[in-house]
KEMAR-447499 format. One record per residue (C-alpha): residue number from 0; x, y, z. Coordinates in pm, whole numbers, plus 50000, padded with zeros to 5 digits. Example, Ala and Ser with C-alpha at 12.3 -4.5 7.8 and 13.67 -1.06 7.14 Angstrom:
BEGIN
    nr    east   north      up
     0   51230   49550   50780
     1   51367   49894   50714
***
This chain:
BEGIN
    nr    east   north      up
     0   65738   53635   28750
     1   65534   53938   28675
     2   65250   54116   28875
     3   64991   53969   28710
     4   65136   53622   28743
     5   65170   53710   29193
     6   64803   53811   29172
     7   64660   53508   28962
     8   64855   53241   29254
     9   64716   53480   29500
    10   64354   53487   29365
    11   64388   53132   29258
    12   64432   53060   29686
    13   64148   53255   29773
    14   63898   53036   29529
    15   64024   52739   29638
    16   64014   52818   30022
    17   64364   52805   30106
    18   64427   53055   30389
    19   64701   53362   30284
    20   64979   53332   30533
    21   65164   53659   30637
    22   65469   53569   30438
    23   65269   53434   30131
    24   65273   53738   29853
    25   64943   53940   29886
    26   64807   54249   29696
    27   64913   54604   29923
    28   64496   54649   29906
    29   64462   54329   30047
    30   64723   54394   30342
    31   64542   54725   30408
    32   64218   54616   30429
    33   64280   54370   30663
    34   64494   54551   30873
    35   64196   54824   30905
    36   63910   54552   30967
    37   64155   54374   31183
    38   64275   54694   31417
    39   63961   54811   31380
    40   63770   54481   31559
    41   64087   54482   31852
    42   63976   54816   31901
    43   63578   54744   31926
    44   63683   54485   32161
    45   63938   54682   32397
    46   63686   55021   32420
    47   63364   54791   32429
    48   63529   54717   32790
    49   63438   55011   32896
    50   63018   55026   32873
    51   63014   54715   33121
    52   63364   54776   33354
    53   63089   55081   33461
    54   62884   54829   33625
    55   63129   54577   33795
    56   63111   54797   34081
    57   62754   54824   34095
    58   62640   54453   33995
    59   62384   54323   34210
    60   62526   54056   34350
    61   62850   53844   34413
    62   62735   53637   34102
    63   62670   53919   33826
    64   63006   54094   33945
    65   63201   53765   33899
    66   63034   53714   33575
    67   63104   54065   33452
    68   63443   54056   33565
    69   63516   53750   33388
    70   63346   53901   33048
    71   63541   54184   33054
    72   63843   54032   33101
    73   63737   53783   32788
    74   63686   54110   32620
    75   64092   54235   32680
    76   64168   53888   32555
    77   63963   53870   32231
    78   64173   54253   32168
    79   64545   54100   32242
    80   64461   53831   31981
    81   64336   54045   31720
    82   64665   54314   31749
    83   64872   53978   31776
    84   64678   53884   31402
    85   64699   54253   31301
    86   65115   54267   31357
    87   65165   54012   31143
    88   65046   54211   30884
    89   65395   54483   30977
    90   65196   54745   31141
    91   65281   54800   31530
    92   65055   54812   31793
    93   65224   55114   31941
    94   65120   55244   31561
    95   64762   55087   31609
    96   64696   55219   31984
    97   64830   55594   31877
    98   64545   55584   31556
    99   64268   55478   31797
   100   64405   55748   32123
   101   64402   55985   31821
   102   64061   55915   31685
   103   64191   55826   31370
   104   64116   55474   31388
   105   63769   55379   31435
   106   63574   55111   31636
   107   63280   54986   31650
   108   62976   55250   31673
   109   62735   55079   31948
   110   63028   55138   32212
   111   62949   55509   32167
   112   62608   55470   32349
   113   62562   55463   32766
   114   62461   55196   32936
   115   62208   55309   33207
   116   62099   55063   33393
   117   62190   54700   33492
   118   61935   54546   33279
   119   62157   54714   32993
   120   62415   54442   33082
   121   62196   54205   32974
   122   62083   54356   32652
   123   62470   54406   32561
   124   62499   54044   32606
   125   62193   53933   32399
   126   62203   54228   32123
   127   62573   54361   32094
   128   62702   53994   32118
   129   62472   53844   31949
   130   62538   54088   31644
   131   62897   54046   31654
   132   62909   53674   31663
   133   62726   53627   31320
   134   62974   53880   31204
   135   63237   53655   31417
   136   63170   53306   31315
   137   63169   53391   30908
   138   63523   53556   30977
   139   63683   53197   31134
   140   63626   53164   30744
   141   63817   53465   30632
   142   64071   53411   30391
   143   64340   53539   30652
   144   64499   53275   30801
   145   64612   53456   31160
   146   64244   53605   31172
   147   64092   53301   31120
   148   64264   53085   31422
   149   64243   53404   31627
   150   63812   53403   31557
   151   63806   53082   31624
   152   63898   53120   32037
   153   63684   53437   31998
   154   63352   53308   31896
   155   63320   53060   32138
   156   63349   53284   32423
   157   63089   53550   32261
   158   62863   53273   32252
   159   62889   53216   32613
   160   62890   53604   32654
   161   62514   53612   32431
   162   62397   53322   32630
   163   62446   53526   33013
   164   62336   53840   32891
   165   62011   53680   32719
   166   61991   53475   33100
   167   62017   53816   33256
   168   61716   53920   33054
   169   61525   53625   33141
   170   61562   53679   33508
   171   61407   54056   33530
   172   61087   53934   33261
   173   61062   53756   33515
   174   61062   53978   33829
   175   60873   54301   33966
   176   60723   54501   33755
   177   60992   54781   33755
   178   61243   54508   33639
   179   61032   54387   33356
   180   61019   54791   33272
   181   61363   54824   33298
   182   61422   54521   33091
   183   61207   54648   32796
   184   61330   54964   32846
   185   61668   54865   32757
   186   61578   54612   32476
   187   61422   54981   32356
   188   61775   55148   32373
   189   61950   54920   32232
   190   61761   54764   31928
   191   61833   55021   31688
   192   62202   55056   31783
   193   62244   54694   31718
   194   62156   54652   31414
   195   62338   54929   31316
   196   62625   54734   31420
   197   62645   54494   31061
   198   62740   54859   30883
   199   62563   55075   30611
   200   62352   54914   30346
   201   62514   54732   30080
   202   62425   54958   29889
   203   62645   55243   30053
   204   62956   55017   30095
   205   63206   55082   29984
   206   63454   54793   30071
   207   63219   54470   30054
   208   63253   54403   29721
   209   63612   54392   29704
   210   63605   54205   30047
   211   63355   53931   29922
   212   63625   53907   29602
   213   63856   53819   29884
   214   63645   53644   30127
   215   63757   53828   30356
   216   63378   53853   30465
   217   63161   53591   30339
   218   62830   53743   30386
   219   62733   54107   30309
   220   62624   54369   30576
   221   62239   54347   30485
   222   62242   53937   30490
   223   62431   53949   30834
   224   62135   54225   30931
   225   61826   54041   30829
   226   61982   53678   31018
   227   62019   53875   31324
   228   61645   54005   31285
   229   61529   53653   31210
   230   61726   53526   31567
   231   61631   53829   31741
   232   61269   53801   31709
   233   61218   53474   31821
   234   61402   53526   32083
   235   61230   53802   32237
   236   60909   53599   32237
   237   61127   53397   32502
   238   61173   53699   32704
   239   60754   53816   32707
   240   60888   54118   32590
   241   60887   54336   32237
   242   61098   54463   31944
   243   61077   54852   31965
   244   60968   54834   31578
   245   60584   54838   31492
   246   60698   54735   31115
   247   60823   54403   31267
   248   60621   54142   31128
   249   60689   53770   30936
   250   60686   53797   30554
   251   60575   53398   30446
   252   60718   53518   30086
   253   61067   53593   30152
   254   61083   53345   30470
   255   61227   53631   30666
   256   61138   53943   30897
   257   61021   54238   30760
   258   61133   54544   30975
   259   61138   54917   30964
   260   61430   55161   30834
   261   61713   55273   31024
   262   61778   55598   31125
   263   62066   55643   30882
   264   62137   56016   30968
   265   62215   55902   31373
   266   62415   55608   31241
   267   62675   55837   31008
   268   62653   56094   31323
   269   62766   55856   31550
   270   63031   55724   31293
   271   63153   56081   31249
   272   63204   56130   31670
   273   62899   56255   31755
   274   62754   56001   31966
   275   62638   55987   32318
   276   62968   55897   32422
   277   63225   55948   32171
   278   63394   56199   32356
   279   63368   56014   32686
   280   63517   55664   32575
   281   63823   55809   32383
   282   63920   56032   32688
   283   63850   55667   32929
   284   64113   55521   32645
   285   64362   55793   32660
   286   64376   55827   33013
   287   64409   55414   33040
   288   64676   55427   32807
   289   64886   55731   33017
   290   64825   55570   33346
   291   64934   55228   33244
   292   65251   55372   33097
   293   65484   55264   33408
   294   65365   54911   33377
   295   65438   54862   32992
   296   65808   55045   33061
   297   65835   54790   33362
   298   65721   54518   33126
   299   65990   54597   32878
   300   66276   54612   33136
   301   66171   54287   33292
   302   66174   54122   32919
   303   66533   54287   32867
   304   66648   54200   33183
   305   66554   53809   33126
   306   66706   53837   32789
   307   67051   53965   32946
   308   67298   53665   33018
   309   67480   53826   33248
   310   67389   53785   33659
   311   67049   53628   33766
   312   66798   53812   33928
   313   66876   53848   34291
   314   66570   53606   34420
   315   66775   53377   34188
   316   67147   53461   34339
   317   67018   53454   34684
   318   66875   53086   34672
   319   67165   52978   34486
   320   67383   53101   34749
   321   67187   52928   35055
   322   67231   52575   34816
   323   67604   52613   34788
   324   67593   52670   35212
   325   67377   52406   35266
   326   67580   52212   35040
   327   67887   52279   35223
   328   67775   52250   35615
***
């Protein structure tokens, strides 16, 4: 069979939604762009630890730091499964985690912003998650079968993680009047970072097209935008509290939001490694990834150790001993 006979089966799949497996014959273009969205996401997930592991210490109370915990720990999670999906496409994760401690691979720009205050907890929850889960649930859709199943665990626990931090929110509206402050305050902060979070305009994309061809995304980065608009302000009507965007306002023609323009120039800056906290989150990575050397190497041994048929462990050869005395008194 020729090239062009490979691609035709392969496109042929894609139209009639049957998932590419990783042994099923797929373009190189294909495998690459999913490997960078893919190890790109684990990434976003794995760093995007970091904003909120700042505040487990400081939560203010045994509830919020259980909560927090437990999100964070989601968050690890959600970044196993997607370097599980991404391996499968025959790149490492040694080879992934060395492009993001390098700062050649990139992640997702909101991470690259501090979080200042506790009520930002809850407007990471409401914004950041609520942005990436209509990102999340079209990709339990992707053509990729791995990424899929992986999305599918994913997105219901982002939902959960939306639905606390939008609660957390709802709690200080409804307090003093320095936590109502605090709470618009960070709504403020982290508006415009959020909806930076869907990408640059489809217009400056350079990868959607080819990615709709694929369905490896199913909606483009301006659609996924103006939903998340749409949610977000309703939502905030909830909360007593506003959009930091005086251009907001319901447009009966189109049936959606209108809303102002995004400071492009800050979005590419921040893309680039300029942000806020660029610097500071790769260094938090690195250093993570040096300390927790001994444990992987101690991981590794165990694994080869287990896979050696020789004697057992001596927990094992000790208890096995005091059976064969018991047996014989």
């Amino acid at each position: 069979m020729s090239i062009q006979d490979f691609e035709k089966i392969f496109q042929d799949k894609i139209e009639d939604e049957i998932k590419i497996e990783p042994k099923d014959w797929m373009p190189e273009a294909y495998r690459k762009t999913n490997v960078r969205q893919i190890s790109q996401h684990a990434h976003s997930e794995i760093v995007g630890m970091l904003p909120e592991g700042n505040w487990i210490s400081r939560a203010p109370s045994l509830k919020r730091k259980a909560i927090l915990i437990a999100k964070v720990q989601d968050e690890a999670g959600h970044g196993l499964y997607l370097y599980s999906a991404a391996e499968t496409l025959g790149t490492s994760r040694d080879e992934m985690i060395n492009d993001l401690n390098s700062g050649k691979a990139k992640y997702s720009s909101i991470f690259n912003y501090p979080t200042l205050t506790w009520a930002d907890m809850g407007a990471v929850g409401w914004l950041v998650d609520g942005a990436a889960i209509l990102n999340q649930v079209m990709l339990c859709r992707t053509s990729y079968g791995p990424y899929a199943r992986a999305m599918v665990r994913i997105c219901k626990e982002e939902s959960f993680h939306q639905r606390q931090g939008f609660e957390s929110l709802l709690v200080l509206s409804q307090g003093t009047a320095e936590q109502k402050a605090m709470c618009q305050d960070a709504i403020n902060r982290w508006w415009w970072p959020s909806l930076m979070m869907f990408g640059p305009k489809d217009s400056e994309s350079t990868n959607s097209d080819q990615s709709m061809k694929w369905k490896i995304k199913r909606k483009t980065n301006d659609e996924l935008r103006q939903q998340f608009v749409d949610m977000a302000a309703e939502q905030v009507k909830v909360l007593g509290m506003k959009l930091p965007d005086d251009k907001l306002q319901w447009n009966e023609a189109r049936k959606h939001y209108d809303f102002g323009e995004i400071n492009w120039d800050e979005f590419w800056n921040v893309v680039k490694g300029n942000g806020p906290c660029n610097k500071q989150r790769l260094e938090a990575r690195r250093k993570a990834h040096e300390e927790g050397k001994w444990v992987r190497e101690a991981a590794m041994a165990y694994a080869e150790k287990k896979k050696s048929p020789l004697r057992p462990l001596k927990g094992e050869l000790d208890r096995s001993e005091s059976s064969l005395v018991s047996k014989a008194v």
